[in-house]
C-alpha positions in Angstrom: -7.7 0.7 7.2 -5.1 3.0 8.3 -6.6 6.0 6.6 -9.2 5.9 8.6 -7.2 5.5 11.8 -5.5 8.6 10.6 -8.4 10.5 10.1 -10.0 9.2 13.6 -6.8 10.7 15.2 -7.0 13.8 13.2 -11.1 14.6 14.0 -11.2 13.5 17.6 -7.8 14.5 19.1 -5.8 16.8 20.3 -5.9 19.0 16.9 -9.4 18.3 16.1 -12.4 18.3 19.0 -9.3 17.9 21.7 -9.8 14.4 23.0 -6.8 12.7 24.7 -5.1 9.3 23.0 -4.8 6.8 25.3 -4.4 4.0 23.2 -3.7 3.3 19.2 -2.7 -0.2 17.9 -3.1 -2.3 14.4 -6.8 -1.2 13.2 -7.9 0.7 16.3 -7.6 3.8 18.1 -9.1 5.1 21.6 -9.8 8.7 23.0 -10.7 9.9 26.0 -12.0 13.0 27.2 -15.2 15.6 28.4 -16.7 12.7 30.8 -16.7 10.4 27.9 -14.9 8.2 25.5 -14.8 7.2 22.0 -13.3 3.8 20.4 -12.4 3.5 16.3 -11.7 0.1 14.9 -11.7 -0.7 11.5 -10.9 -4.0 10.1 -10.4 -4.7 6.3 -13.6 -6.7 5.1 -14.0 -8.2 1.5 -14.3 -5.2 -1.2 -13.6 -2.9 1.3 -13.0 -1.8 4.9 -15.3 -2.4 8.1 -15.3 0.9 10.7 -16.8 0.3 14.0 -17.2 3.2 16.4 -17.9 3.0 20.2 -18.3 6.1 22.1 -20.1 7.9 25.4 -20.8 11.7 25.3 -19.5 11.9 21.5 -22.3 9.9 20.1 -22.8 13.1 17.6 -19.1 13.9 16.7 -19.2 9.9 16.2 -21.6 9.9 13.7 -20.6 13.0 11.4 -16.9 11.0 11.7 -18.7 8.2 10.5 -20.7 9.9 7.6 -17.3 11.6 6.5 -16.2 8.6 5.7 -18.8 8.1 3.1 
């Protein structure tokens, strides 16, 4: 769960496509940024771990994060 938190932070902020962090707390992170805005949660779910991504003008940076997760 945290791994992909890290990651999120690392592809969508200030290092990666330069979105600000506004918020991060236990299993979910927010960016803002370019008109638009783009939510992470993930949540640990049986065998695994359950991402969730919500976003506004990054609708195609949200889905190649969400295909590198694989």
């Amino acid at each position: 769960m945290q791994e992909v938190i890290r990651r999120a932070q690392a592809w969508f902020g200030p290092q990666g496509l330069g979105l600000n962090l506004l918020e991060r707390g236990e299993g979910c992170v927010h960016f803002e940024g370019g008109g638009g805005f783009v939510t992470v949660t993930a949540c640990p779910e049986k065998g695994g771990t359950r991402v969730e991504l919500l976003a506004r003008e990054w609708e195609g940076p949200a889905r190649e994060f969400a295909s590198s997760l694989g």
